[in-house]
Biopython code that builds the backbone (N, CA, C, O; Angstrom):
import numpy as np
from Bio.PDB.StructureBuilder import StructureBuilder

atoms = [
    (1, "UNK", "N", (216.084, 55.235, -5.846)),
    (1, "UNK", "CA", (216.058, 55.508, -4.431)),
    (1, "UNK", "C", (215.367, 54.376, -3.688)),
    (1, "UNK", "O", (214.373, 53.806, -4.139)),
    (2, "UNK", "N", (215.950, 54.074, -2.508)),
    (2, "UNK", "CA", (215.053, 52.962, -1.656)),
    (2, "UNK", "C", (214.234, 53.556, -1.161)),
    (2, "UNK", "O", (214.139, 54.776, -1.294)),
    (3, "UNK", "N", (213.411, 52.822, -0.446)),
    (3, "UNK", "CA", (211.924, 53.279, 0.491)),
    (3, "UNK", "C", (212.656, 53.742, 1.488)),
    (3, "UNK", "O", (211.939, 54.518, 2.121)),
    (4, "UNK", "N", (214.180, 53.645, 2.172)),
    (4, "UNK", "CA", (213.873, 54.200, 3.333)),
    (4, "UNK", "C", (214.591, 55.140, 3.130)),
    (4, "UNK", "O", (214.966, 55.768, 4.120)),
    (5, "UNK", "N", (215.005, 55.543, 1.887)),
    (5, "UNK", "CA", (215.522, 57.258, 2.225)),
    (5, "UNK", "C", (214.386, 58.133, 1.516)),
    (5, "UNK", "O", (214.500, 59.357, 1.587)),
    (6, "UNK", "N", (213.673, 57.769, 1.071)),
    (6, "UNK", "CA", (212.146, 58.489, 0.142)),
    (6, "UNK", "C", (211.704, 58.864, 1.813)),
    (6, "UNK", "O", (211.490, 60.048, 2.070)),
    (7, "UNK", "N", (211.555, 57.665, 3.100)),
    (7, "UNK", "CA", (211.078, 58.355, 3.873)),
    (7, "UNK", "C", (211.527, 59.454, 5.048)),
    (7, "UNK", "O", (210.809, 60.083, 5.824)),
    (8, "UNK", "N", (213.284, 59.457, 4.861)),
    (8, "UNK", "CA", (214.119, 60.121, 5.386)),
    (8, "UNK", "C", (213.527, 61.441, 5.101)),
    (8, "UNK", "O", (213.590, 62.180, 6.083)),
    (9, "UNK", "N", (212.934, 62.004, 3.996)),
    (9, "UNK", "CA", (212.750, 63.429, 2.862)),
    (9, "UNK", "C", (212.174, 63.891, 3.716)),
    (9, "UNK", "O", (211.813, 63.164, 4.641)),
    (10, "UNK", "N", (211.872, 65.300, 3.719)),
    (10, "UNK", "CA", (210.943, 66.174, 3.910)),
    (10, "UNK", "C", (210.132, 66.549, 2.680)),
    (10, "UNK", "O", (210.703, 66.358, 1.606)),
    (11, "UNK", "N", (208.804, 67.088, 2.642)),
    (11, "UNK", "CA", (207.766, 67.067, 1.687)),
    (11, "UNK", "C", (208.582, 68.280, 0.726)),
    (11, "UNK", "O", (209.111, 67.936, -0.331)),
    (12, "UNK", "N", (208.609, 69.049, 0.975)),
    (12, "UNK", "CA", (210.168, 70.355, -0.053)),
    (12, "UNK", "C", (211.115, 69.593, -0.761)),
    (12, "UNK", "O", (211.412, 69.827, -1.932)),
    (13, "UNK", "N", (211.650, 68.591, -0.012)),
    (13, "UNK", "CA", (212.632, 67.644, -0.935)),
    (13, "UNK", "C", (212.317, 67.029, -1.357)),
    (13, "UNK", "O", (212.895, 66.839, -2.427)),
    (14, "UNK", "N", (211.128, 66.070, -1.042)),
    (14, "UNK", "CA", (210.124, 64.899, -2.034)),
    (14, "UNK", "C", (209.795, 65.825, -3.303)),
    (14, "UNK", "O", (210.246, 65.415, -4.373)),
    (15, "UNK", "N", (209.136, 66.906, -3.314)),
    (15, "UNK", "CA", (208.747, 67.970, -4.427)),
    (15, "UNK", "C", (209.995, 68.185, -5.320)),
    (15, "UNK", "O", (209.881, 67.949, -6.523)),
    (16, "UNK", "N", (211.127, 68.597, -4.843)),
    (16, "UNK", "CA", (212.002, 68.777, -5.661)),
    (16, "UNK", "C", (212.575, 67.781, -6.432)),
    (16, "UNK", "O", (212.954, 67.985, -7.586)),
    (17, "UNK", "N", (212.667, 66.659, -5.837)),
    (17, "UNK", "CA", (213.061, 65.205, -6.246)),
    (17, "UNK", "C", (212.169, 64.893, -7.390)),
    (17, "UNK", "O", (212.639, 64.862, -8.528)),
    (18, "UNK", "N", (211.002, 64.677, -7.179)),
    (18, "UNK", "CA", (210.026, 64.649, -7.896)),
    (18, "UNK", "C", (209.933, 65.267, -9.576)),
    (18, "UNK", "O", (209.763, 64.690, -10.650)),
    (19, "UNK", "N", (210.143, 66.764, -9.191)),
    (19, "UNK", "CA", (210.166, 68.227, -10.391)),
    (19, "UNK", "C", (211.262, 67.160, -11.476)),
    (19, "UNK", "O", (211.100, 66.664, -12.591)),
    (20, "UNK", "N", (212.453, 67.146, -10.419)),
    (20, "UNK", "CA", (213.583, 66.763, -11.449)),
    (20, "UNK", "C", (213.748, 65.398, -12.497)),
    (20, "UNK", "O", (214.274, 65.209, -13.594)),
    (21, "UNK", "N", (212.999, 64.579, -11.521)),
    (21, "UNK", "CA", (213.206, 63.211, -11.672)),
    (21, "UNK", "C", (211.833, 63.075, -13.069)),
    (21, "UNK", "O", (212.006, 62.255, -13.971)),
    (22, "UNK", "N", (210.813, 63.794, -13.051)),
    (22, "UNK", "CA", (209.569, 63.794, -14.030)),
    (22, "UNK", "C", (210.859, 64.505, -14.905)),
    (22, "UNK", "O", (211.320, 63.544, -15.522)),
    (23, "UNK", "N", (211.482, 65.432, -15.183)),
    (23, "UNK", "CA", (212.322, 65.927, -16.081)),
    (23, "UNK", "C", (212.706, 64.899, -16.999)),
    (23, "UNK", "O", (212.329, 64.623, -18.138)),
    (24, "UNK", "N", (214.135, 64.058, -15.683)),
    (24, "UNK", "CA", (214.718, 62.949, -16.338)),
    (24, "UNK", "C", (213.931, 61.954, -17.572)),
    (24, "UNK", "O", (214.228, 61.464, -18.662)),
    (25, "UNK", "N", (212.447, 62.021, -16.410)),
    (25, "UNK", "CA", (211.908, 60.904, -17.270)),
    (25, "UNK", "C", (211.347, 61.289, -18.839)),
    (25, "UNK", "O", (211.441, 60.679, -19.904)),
    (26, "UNK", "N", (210.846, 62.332, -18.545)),
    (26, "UNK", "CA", (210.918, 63.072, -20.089)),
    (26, "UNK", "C", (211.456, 62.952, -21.584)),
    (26, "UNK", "O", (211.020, 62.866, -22.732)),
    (27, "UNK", "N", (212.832, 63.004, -20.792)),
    (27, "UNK", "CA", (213.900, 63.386, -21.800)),
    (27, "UNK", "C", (214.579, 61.710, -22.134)),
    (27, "UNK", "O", (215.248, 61.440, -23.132)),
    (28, "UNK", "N", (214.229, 60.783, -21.092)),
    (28, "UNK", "CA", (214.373, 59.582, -21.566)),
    (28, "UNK", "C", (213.756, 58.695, -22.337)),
    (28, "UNK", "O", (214.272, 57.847, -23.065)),
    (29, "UNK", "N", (212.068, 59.034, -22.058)),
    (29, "UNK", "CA", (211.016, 58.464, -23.144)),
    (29, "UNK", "C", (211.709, 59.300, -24.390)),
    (29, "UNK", "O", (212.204, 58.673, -25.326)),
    (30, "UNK", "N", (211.720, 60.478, -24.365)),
    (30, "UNK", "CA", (212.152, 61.245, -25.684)),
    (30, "UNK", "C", (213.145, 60.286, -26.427)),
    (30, "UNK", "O", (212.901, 59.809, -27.535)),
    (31, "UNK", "N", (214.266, 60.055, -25.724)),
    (31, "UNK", "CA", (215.261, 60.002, -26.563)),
    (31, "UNK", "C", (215.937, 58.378, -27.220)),
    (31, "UNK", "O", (216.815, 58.001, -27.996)),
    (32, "UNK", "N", (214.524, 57.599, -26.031)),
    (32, "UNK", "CA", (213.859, 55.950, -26.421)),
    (32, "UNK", "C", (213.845, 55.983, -27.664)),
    (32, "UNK", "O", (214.515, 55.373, -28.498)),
    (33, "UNK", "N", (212.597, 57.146, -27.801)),
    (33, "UNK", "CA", (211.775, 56.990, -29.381)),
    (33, "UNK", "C", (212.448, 56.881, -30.043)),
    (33, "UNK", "O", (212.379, 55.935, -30.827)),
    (34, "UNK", "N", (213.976, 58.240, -30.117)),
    (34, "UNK", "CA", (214.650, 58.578, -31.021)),
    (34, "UNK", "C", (215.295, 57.062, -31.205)),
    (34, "UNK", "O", (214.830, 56.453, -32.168)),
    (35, "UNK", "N", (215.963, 56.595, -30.685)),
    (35, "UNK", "CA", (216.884, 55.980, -30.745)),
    (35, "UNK", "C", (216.923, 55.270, -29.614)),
    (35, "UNK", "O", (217.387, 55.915, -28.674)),
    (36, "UNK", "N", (216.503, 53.837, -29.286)),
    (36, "UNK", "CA", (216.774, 52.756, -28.258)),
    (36, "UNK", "C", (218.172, 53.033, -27.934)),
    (36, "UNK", "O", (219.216, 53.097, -28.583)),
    (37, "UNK", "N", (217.670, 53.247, -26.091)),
    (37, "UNK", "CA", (218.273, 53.362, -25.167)),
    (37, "UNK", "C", (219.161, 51.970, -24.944)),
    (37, "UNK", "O", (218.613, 50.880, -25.106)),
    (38, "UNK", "N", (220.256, 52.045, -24.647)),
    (38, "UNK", "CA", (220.962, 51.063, -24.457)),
    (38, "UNK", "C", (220.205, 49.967, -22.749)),
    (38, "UNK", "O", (219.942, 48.779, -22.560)),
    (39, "UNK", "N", (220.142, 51.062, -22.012)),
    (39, "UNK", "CA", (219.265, 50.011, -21.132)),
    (39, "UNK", "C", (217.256, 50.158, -20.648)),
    (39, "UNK", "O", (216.911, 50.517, -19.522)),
    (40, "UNK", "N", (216.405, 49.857, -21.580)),
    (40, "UNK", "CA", (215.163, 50.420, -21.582)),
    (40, "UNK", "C", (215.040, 50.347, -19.808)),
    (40, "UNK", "O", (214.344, 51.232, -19.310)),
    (41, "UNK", "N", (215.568, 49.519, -19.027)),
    (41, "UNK", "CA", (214.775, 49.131, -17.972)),
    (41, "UNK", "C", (214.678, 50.216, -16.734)),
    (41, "UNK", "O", (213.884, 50.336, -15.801)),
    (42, "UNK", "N", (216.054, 51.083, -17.225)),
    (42, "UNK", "CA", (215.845, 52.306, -16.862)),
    (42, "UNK", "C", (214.373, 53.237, -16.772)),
    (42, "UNK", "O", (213.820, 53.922, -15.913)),
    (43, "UNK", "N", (214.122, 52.862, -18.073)),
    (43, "UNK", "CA", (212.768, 53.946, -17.777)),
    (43, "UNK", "C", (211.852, 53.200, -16.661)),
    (43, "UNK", "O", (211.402, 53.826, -15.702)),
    (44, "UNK", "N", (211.701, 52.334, -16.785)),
    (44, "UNK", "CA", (210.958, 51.333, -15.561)),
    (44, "UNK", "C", (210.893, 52.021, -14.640)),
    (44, "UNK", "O", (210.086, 52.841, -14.204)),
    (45, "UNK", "N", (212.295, 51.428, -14.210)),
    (45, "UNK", "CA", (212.833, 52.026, -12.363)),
    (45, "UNK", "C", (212.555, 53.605, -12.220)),
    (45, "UNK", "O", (212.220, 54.213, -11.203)),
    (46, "UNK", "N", (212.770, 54.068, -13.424)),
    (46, "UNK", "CA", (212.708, 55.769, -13.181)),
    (46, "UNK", "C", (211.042, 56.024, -13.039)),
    (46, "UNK", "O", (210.663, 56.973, -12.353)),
    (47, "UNK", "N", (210.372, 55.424, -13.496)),
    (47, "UNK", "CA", (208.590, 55.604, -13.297)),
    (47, "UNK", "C", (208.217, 55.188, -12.093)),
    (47, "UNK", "O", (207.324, 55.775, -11.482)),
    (48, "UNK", "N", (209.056, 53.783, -11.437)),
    (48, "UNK", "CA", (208.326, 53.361, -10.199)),
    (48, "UNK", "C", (209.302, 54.134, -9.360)),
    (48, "UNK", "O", (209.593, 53.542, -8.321)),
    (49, "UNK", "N", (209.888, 55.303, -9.532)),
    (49, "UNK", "CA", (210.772, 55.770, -8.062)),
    (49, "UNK", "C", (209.827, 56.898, -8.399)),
    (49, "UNK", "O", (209.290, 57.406, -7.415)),
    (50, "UNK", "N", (209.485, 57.437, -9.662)),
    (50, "UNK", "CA", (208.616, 58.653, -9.383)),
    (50, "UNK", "C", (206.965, 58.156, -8.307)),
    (50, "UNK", "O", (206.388, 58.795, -7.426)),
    (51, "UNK", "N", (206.673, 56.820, -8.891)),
    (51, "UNK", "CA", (205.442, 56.598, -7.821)),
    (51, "UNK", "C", (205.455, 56.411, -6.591)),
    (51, "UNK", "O", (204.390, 56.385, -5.974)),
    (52, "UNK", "N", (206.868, 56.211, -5.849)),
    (52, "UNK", "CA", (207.240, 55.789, -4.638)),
    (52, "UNK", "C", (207.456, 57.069, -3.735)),
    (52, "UNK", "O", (207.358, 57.114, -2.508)),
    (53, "UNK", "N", (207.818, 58.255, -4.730)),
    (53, "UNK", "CA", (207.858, 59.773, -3.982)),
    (53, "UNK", "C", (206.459, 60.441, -4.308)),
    (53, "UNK", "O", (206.105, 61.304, -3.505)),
    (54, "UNK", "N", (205.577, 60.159, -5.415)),
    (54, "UNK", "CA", (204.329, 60.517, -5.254)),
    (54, "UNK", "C", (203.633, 59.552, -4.024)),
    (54, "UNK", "O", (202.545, 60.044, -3.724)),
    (55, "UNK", "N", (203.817, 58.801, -3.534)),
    (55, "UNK", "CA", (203.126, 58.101, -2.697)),
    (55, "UNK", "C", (203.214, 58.841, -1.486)),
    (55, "UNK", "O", (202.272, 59.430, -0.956)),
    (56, "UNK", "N", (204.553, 58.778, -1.007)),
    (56, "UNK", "CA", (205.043, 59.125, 0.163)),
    (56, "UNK", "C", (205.138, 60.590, 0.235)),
    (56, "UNK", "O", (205.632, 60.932, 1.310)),
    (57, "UNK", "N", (204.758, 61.837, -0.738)),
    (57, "UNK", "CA", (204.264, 62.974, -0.491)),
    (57, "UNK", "C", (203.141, 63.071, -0.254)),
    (57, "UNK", "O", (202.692, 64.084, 0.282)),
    (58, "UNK", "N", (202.231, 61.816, -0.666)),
    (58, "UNK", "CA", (200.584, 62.019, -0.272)),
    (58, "UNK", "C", (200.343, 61.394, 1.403)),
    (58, "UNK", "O", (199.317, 61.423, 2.082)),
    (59, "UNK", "N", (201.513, 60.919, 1.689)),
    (59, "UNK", "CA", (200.936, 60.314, 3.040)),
    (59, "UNK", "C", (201.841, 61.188, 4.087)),
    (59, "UNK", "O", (201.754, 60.927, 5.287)),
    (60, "UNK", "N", (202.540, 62.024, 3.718)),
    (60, "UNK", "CA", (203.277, 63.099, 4.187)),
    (60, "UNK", "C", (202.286, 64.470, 4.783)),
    (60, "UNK", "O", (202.308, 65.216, 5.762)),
    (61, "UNK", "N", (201.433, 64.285, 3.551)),
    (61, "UNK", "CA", (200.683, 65.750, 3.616)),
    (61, "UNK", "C", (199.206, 65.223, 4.285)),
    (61, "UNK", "O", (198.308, 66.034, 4.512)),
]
sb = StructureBuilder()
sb.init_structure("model")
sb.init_model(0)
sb.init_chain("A")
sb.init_seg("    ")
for serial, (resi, resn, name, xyz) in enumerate(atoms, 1):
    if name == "N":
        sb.init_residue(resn, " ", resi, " ")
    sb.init_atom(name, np.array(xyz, "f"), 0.0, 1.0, " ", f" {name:<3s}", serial, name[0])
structure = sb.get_structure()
């Protein structure tokens, strides 16, 4: 997600985004371990979009 639709959200949709996206990331470290992911850099981007909606729910609230 870019910065300017993270700030489009409302704090209900940042939360939900959030719930799901910590899911994703879950199940992607998981399945790293198992077996290298064809693109690791994924997990990257997926950690810094979770810090970019934790950010912008803290300056929301």
């Amino acid at each position: 997600m870019k910065k300017a639709d993270i700030k489009n959200l409302s704090a209900g949709d940042i939360k939900n985004q959030l719930a799901a996206l910590k899911a994703d990331y879950t199940k992607m470290k998981l399945a790293h371990r198992i077996s290298p992911i064809e693109n690791p850099i994924q997990i990257r981007d997926l950690r810094r979009t979770i810090a970019r909606l934790e950010t912008e729910l803290t300056n929301k609230q």
